[in-house]
Backbone as JSON, one array per atom type, in Angstrom:
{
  "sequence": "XXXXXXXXXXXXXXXXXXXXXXXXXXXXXXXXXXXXXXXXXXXXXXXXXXXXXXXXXXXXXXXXXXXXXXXXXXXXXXXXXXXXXXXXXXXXXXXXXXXXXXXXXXXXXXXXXXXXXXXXXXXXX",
  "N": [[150.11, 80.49, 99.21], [148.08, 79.35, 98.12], [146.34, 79.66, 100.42], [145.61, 82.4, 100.03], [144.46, 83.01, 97.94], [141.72, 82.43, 97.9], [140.97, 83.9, 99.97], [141.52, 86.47, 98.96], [139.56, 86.38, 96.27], [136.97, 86.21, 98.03], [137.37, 88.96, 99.23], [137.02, 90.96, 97.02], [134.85, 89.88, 96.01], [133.19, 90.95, 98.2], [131.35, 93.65, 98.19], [129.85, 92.72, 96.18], [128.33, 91.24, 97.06], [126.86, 92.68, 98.88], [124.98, 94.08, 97.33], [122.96, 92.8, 95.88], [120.0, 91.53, 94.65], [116.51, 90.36, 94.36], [114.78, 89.2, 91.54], [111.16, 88.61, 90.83], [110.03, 85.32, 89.41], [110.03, 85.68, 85.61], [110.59, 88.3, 85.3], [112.18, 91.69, 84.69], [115.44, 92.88, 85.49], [116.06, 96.74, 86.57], [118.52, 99.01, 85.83], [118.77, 102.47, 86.52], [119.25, 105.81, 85.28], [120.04, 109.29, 85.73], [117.53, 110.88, 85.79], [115.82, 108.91, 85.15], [112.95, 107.15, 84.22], [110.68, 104.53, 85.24], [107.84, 102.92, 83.8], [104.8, 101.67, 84.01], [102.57, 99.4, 82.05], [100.04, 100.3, 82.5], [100.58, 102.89, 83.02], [101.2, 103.97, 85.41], [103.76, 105.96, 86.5], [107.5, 105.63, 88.25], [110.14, 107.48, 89.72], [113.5, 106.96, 89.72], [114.52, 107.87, 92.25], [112.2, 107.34, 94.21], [110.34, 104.59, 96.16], [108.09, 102.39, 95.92], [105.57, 100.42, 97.32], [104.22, 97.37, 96.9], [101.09, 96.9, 94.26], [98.82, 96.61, 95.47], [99.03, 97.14, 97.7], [98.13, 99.07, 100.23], [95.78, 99.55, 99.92], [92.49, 98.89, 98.2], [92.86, 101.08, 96.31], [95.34, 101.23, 94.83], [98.47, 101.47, 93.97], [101.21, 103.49, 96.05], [103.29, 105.7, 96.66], [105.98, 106.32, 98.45], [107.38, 108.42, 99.7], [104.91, 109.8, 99.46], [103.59, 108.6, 101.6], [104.84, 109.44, 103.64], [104.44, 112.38, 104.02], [101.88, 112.56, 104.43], [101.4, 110.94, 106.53], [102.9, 112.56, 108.56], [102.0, 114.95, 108.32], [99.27, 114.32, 109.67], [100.45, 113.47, 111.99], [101.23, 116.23, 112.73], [98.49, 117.38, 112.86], [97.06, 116.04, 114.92], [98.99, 116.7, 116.93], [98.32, 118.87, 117.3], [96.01, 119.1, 117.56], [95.47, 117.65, 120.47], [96.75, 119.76, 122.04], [94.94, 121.48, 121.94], [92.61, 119.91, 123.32], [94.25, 119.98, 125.72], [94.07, 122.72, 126.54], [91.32, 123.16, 126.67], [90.69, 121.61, 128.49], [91.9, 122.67, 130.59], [90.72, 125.35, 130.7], [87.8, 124.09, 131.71], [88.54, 123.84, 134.33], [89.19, 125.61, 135.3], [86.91, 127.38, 134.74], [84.91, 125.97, 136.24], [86.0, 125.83, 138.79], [85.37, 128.84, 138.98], [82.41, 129.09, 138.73], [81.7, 127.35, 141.04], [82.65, 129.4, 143.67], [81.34, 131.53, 143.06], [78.54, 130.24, 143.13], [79.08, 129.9, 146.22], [79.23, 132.43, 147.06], [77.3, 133.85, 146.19], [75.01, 131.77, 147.82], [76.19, 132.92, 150.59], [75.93, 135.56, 150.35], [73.06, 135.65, 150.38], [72.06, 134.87, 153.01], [73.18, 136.91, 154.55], [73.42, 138.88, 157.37], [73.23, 141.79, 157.34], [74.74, 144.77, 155.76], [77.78, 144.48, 156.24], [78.25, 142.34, 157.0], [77.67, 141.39, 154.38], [79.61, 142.41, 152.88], [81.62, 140.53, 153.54], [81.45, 138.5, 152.18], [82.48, 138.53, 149.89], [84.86, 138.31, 150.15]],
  "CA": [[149.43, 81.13, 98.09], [146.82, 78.49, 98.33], [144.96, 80.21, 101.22], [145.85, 84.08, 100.0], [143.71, 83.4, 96.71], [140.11, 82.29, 98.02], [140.44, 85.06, 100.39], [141.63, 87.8, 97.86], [138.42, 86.7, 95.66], [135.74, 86.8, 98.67], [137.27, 90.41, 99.48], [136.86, 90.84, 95.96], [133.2, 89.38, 96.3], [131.85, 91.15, 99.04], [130.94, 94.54, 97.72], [128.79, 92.49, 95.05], [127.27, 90.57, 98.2], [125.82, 93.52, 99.83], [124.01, 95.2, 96.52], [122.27, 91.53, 96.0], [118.86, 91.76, 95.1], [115.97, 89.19, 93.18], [113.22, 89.74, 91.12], [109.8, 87.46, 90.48], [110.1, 85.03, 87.58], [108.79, 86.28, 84.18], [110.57, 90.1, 85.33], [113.6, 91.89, 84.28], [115.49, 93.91, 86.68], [116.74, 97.57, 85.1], [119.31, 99.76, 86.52], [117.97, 103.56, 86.27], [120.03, 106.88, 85.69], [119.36, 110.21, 86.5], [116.43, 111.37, 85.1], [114.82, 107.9, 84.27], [111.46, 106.5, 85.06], [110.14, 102.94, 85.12], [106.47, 103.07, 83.83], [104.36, 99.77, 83.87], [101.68, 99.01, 81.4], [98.71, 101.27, 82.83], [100.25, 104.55, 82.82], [102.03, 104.09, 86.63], [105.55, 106.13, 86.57], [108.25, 106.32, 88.86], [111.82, 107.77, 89.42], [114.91, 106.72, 90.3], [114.52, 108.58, 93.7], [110.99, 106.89, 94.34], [110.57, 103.93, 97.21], [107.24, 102.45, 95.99], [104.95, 99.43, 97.34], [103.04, 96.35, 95.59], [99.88, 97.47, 93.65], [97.29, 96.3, 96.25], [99.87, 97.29, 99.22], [97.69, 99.25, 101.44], [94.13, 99.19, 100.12], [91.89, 98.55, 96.71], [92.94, 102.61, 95.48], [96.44, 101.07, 94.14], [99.78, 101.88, 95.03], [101.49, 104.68, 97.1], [104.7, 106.16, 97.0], [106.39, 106.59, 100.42], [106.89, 110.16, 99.86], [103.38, 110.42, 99.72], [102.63, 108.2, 102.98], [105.18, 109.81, 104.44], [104.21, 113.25, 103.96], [100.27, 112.36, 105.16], [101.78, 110.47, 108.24], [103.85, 113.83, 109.1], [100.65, 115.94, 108.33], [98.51, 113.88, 110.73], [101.01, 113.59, 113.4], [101.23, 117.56, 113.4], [97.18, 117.94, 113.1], [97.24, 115.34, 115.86], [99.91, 117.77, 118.22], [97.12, 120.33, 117.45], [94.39, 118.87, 118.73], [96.03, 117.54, 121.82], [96.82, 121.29, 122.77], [93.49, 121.86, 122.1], [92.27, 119.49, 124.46], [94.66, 120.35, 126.62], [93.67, 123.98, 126.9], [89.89, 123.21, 127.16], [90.4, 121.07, 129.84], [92.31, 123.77, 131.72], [89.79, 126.14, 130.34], [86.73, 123.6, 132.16], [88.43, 123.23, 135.55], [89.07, 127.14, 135.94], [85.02, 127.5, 135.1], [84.11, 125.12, 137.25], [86.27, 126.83, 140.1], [84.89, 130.43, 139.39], [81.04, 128.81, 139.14], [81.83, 127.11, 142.25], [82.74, 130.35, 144.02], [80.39, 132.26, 142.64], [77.66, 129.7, 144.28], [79.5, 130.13, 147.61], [79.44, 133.91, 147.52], [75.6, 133.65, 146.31], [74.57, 131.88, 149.11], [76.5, 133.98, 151.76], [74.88, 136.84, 150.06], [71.62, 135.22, 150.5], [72.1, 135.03, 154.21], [74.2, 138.06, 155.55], [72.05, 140.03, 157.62], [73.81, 143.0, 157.9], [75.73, 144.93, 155.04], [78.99, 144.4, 156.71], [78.25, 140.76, 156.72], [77.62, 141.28, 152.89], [80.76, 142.83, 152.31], [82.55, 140.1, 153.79], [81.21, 137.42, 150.98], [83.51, 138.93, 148.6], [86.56, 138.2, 150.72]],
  "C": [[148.03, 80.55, 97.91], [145.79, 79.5, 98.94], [144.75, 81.54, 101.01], [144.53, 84.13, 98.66], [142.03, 83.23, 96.89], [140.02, 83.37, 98.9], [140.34, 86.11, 99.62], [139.89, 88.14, 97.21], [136.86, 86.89, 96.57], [136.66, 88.52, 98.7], [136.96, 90.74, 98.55], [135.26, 90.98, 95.6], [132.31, 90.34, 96.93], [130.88, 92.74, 99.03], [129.62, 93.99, 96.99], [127.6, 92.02, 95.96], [126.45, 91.24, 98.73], [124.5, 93.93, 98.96], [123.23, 93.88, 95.69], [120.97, 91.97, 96.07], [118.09, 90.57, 93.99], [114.9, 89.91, 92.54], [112.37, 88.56, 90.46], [110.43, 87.2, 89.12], [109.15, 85.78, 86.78], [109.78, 88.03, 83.98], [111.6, 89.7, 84.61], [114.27, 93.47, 85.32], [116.22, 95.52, 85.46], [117.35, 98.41, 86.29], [118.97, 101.63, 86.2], [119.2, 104.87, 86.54], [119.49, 107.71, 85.87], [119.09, 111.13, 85.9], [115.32, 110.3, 84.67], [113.95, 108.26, 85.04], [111.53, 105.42, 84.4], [108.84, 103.37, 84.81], [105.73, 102.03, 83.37], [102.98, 100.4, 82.36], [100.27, 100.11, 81.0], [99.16, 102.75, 83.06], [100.98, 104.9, 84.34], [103.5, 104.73, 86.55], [105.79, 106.31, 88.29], [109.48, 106.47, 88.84], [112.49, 106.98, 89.88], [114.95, 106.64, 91.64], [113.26, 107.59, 94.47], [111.04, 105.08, 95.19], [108.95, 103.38, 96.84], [106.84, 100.96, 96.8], [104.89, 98.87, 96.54], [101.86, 97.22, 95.42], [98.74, 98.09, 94.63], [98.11, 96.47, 97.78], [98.8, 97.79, 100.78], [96.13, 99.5, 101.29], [93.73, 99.03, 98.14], [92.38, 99.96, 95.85], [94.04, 102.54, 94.76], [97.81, 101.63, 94.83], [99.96, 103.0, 95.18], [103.29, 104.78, 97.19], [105.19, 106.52, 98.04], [106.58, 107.7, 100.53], [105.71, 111.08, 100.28], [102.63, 110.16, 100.83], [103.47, 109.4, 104.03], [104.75, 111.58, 104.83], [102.51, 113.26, 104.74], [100.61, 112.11, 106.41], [102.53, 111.82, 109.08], [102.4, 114.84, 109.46], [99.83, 115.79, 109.52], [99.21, 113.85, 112.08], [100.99, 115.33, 113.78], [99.15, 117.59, 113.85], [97.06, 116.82, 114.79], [97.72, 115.87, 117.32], [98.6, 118.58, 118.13], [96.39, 120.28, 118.28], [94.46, 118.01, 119.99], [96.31, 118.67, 122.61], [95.89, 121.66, 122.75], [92.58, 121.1, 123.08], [92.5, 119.49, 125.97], [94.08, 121.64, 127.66], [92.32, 123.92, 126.94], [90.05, 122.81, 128.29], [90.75, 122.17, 131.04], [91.8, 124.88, 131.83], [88.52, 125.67, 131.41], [87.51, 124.24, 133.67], [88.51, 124.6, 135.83], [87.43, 127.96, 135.61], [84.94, 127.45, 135.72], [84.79, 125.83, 138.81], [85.41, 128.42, 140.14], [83.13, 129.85, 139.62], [80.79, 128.65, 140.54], [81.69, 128.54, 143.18], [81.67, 131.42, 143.85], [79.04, 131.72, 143.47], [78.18, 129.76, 145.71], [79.62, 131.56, 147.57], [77.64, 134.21, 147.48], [74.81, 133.37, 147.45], [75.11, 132.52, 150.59], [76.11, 135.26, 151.41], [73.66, 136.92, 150.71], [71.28, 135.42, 152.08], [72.72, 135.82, 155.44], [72.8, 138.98, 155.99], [72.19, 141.61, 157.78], [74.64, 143.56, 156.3], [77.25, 144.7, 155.28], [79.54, 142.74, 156.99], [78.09, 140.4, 155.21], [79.09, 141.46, 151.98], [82.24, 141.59, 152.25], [82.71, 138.91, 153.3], [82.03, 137.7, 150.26], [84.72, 138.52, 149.3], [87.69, 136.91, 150.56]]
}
């Protein structure tokens, strides 16, 4: 019975162990239902739902809700796909120029030098 009772109370325990969290001296932690908000001092809310940073997290403009990075970071990765297909398709746009220019100067000068119409005809071929 001895060894049945310190185990009982860790199984007991370890639910509480996982949802373990601290907060800076001076705070107070608050548990939030559904519909709250937390709103600091200056007028900052957020929900329940809400995943925010520290103040000064990612530059002097104040904090950022991850919804909101994440939604920019999504944005940019598509405008990003964009303009990779767009580079794509110029490039494959340049090199089929540059072949017809090409060609075009090799039919030019066999133009230039056919002496015969039948030697002209046979630039185009």
């Amino acid at each position: 019975m001895r060894i049945l009772t310190p185990l009982l109370a860790l199984a007991v325990a370890s639910p509480a162990l996982g949802q373990n969290f601290s907060c800076r001296i001076g705070t107070q932690p608050a548990c939030l239902d559904y519909g709250d908000k937390v709103c600091s001092s200056s007028g900052m809310c957020v929900d329940r739902d809400a995943a925010c940073f520290n103040k000064y997290q990612c530059n002097y403009e104040g904090f950022t809700c991850k919804s909101n990075v994440t939604e920019c970071v999504e944005a940019h990765d598509n405008l990003l796909r964009k303009h990779n297909d767009l580079v794509e398709d110029f490039n494959k746009n340049l090199k089929i120029a540059k072949e017809m220019a090409s060609r075009l100067d090799d039919i030019e000068i066999c133009l230039i030098y056919a002496s015969t119409l039948e030697a002209a005809k046979l630039c185009a071929q």
